[in-house]
C-alpha positions as CSV (number, residue, x, y, z in Angstrom):
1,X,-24.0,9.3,-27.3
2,X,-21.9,7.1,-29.7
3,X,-18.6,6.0,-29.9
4,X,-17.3,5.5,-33.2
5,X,-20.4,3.6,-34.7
6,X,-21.0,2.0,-31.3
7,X,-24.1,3.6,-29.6
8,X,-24.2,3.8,-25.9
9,X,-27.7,3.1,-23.9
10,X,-28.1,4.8,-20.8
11,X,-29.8,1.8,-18.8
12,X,-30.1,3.3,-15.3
13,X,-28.9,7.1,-14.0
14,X,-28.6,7.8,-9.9
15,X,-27.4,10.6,-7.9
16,X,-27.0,9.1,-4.4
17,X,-27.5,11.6,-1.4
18,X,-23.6,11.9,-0.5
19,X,-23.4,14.0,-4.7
20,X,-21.7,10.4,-5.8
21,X,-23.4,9.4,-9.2
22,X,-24.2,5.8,-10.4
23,X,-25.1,5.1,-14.2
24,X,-25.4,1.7,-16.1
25,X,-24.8,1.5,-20.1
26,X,-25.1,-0.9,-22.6
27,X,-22.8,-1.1,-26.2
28,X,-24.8,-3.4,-28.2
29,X,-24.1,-5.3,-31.6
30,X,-20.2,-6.3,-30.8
31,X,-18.4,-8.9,-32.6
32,X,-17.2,-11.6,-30.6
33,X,-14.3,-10.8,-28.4
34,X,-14.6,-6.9,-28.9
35,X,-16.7,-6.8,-25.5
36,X,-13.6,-8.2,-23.2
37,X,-11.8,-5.9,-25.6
38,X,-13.4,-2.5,-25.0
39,X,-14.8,-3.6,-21.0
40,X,-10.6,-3.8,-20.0
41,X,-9.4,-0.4,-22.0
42,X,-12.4,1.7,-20.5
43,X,-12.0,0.1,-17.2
44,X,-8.5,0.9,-17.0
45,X,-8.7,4.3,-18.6
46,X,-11.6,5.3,-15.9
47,X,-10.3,4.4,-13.0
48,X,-6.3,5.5,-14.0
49,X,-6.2,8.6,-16.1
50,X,-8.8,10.6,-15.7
51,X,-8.7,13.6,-13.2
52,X,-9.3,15.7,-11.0
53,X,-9.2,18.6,-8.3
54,X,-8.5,17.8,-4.7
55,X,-7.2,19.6,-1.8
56,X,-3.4,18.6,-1.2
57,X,-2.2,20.5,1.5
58,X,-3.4,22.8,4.6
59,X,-2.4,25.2,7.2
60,X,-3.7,25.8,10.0
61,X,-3.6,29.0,12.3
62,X,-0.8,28.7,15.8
63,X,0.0,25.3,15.0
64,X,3.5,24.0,14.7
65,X,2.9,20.0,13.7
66,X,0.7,17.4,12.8
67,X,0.8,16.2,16.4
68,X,-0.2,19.8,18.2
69,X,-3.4,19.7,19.4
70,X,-6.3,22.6,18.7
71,X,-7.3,24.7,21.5
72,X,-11.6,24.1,21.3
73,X,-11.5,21.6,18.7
74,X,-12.8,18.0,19.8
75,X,-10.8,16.4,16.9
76,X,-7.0,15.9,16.6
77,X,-5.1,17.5,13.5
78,X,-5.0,13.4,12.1
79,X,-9.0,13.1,12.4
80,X,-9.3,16.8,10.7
81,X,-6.8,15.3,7.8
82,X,-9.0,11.9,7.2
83,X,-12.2,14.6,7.0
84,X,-10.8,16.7,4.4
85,X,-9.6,13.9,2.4
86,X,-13.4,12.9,1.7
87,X,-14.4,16.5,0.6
88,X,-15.0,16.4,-3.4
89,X,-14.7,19.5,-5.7
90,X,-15.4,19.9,-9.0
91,X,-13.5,22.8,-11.3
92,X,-12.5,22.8,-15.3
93,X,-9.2,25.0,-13.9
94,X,-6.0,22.8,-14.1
95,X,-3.6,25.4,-11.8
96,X,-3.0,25.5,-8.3
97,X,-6.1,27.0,-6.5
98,X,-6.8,28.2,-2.3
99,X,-9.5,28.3,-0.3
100,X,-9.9,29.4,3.1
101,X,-11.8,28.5,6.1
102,X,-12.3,30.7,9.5
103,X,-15.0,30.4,11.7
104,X,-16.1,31.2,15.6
105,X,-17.1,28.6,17.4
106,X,-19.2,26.7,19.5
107,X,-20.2,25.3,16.0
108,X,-20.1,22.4,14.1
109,X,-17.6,22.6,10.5
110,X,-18.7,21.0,7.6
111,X,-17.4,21.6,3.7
112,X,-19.9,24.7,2.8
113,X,-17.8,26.6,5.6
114,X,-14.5,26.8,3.3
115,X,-14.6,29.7,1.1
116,X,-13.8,28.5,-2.5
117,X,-13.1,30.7,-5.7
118,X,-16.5,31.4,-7.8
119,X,-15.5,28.3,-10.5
120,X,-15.1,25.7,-8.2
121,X,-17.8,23.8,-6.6
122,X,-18.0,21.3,-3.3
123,X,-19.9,18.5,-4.5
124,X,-20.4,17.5,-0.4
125,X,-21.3,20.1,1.1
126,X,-22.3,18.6,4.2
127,X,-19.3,16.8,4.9
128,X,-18.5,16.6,8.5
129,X,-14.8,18.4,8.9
130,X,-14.6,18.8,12.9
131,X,-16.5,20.3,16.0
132,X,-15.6,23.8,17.6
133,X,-16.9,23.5,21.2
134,X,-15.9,26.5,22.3
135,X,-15.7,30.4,21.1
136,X,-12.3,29.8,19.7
137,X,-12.1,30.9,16.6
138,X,-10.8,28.4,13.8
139,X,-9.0,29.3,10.8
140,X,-7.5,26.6,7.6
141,X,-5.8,27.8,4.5
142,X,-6.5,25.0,1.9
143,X,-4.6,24.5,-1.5
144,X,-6.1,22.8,-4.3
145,X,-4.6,21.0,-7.3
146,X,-5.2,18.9,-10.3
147,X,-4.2,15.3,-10.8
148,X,-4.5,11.8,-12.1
149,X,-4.5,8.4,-9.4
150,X,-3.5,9.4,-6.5
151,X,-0.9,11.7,-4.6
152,X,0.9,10.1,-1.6
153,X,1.9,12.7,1.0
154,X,5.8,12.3,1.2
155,X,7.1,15.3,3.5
156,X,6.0,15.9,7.1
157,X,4.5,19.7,8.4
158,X,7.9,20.6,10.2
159,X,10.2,19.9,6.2
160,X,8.0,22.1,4.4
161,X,9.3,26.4,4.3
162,X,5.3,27.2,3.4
163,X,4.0,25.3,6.8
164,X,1.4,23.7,4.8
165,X,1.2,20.2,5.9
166,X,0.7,17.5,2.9
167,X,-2.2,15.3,2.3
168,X,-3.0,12.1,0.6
169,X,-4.7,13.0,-2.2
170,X,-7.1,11.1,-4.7
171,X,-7.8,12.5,-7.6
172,X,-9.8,9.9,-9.5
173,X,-13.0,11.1,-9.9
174,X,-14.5,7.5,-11.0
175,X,-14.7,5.5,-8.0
176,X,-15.6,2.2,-9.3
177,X,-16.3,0.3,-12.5
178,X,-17.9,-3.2,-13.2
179,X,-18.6,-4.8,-16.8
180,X,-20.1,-7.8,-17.9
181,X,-20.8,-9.3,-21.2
182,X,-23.8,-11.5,-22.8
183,X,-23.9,-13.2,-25.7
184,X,-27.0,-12.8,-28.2
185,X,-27.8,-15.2,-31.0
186,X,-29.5,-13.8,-34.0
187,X,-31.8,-16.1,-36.5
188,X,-28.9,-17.2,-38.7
189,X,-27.5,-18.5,-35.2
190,X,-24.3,-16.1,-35.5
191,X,-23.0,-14.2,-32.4
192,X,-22.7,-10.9,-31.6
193,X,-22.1,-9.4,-27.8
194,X,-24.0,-6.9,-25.5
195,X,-21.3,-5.2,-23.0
196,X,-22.9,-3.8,-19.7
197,X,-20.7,-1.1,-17.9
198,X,-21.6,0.0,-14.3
199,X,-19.7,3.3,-13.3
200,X,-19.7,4.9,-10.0
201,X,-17.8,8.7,-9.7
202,X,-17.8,10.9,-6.5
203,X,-20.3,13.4,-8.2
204,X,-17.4,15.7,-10.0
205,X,-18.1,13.8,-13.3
206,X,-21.1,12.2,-14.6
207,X,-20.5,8.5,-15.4
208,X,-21.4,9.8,-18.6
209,X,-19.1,12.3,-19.1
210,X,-16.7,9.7,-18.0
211,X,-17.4,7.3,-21.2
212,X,-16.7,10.6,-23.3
213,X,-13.7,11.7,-21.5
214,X,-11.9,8.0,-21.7
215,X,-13.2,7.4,-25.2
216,X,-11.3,11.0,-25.9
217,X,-8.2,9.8,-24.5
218,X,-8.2,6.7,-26.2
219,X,-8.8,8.5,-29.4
220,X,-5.5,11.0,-28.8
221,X,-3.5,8.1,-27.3
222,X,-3.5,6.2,-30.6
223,X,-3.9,8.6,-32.7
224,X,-0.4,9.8,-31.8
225,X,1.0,6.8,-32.7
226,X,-0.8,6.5,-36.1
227,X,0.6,10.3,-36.8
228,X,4.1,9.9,-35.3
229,X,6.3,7.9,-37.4
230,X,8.3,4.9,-36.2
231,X,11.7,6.2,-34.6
232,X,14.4,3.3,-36.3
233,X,17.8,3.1,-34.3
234,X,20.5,1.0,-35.9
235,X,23.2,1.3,-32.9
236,X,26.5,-0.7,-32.4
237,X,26.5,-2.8,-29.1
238,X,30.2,-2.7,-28.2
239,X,32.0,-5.8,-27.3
240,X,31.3,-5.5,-23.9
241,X,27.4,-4.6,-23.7
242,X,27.5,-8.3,-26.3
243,X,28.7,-10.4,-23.6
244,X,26.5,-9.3,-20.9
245,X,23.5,-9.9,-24.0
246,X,24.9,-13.4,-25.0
247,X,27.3,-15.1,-22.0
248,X,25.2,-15.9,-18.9
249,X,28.4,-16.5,-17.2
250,X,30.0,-12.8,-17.1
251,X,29.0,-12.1,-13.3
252,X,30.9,-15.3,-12.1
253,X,33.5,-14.7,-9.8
254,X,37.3,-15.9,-11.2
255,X,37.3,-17.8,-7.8
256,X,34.8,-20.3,-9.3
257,X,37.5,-21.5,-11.7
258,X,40.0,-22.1,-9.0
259,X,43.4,-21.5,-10.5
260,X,46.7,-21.7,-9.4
261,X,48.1,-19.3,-7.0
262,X,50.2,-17.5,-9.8
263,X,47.5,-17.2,-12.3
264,X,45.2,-15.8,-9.7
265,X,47.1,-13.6,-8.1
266,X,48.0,-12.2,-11.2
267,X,44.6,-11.4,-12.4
268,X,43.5,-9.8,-9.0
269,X,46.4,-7.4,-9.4
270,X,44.6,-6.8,-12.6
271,X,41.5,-5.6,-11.0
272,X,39.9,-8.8,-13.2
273,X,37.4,-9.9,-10.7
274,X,35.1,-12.0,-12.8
275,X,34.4,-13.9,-16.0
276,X,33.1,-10.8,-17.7
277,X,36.2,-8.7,-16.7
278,X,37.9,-11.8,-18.5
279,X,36.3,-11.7,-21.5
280,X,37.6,-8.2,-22.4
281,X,41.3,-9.2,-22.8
282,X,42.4,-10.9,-25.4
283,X,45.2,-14.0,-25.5
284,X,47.9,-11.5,-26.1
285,X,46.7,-9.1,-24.1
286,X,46.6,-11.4,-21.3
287,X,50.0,-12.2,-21.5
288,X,51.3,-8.8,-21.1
289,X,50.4,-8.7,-17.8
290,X,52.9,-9.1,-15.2
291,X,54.4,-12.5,-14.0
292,X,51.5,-13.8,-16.2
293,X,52.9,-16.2,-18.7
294,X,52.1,-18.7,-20.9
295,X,52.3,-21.8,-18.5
296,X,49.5,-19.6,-16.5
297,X,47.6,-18.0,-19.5
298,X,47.0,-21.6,-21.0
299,X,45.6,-22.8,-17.7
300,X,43.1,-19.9,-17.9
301,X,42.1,-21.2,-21.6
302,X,42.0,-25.0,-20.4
303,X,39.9,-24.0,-17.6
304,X,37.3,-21.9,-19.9
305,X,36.6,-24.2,-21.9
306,X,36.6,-27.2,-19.8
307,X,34.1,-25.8,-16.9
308,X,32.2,-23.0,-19.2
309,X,32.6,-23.6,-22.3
310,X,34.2,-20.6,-23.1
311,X,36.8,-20.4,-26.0
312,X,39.0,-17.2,-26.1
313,X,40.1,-16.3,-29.6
């Protein structure tokens, strides 16, 4: 595979036994500095915006909360909720899926027991889920979506209409990513860098799928910014939105200058509670307010100037 003229080397490939995949790679012939360059942006896009299908939510036959407890089931509704988080599936379908579960027990339930629709595959099948110990029988309704990062779950079993209770969700399908750089020196003792990427995914994307599917996003990302012109706003910051730009002093109380009783009091009536409140009236408007007259509006001015520095016009 190649990016751009950069060709990538598949240096090592592994499927571990759990369906994760492992897979080392090698851009060769970089200019120095474009290794640190191009190790950060896949990094980031891998691990951050690629995604993927996980289940999100669940219901579960007779109960009422997440606290009940299951009649025959060894685990508690918490323990069956960290299980199903670890169950991977792999789909190309971006809408909101289900997939059901019912079984008899005495019997052990692992991922292969949840009935999926035909496009979407359980990387894990042998995922432990929870133990049946007796011949109840136990039934889950499972809902499946597509993401990016992850999903927090922000509303408890008893606030949702549907009874399905919520589940953290992670939808990043690469699970880890390492890259290191070496510097190679050619005859005429110029240097040009080898980046090393190590990429680990949960097994519902090859790592090397995973170099594609960031390269592709990094292509579209900038390429809408090369197609899109550049929006230019020329707007008019009123007087007011100016001073909170260029006076540091707007959000200073008027009790700070410590006028006289008159002049104060006659502000406050104002509703002029700080400096910024200040700055929007004018000498002559100041004057117009009631009892305020010049004696106190020149104590005002005095009192700018000589602890802020401020100068009214």
């Amino acid at each position: 595979m190649t990016i751009n003229n950069l060709y990538v080397k598949c240096l090592k490939s592994e499927k571990i036994e759990s369906g994760s995949m492992y897979g080392q790679y090698l851009i060769d012939d970089l200019r120095p500095g474009q290794g640190i360059t191009i190790g950060n942006l896949l990094r980031r896009i891998l691990l951050s915006d690629l995604g993927g299908t996980a289940i999100t939510a669940i219901r579960i036959a007779g109960i009422r909360d997440e606290f009940s407890l299951i009649p025959g089931i060894r685990e508690d509704i918490l323990e069956i909720l960290l299980n199903l988080k670890g169950i991977v599936l792999k789909t190309k379908r971006k809408e909101v899926l289900f997939g059901r579960l019912k079984i008899k027990g005495p019997a052990i339930v692992t991922a292969n027991c949840i009935q999926v629709p035909s496009d979407v595959e359980i990387i894990n099948p042998n995922h432990y889920i929870c133990t049946i110990s007796t011949s109840n029988v136990f039934e889950i309704e499972f809902k499946f979506e597509y993401g990016t990062s992850y999903l927090l779950a922000n509303q408890t079993f008893a606030q949702n209409a549907d009874d399905f209770l919520q589940i953290d969700a992670i939808f990043m399908p690469v699970q880890k990513v390492d890259f290191k750089i070496e510097n190679i020196y050619d005859t005429n003792n110029s240097i040009r860098e080898k980046l090393f990427l190590d990429i680990w995914t949960n097994g519902s994307i090859s790592p090397e799928d995973s170099i594609s599917e960031a390269s592709k996003f990094i292509v579209e990302l900038f390429t809408s910014i090369i197609e899109n012109k550049f929006i230019q706003e020329s707007s008019q910051i009123d007087l007011k939105s100016s001073n909170i730009l260029l006076n540091p002093h707007i959000n200073i109380a008027i009790e700070e200058l410590q006028l006289s009783v008159r002049a104060y009091n006659c502000l406050k009536r104002a509703q002029i509670n700080t400096i910024g409140d200040l700055l929007n009236y004018s000498p002559e408007k100041l004057q117009e307010l009631k009892n305020f007259g010049r004696k106190s509006a020149d104590e005002v001015f005095t009192t700018l100037k000589s602890k802020l520095g401020i100068v009214l016009k």
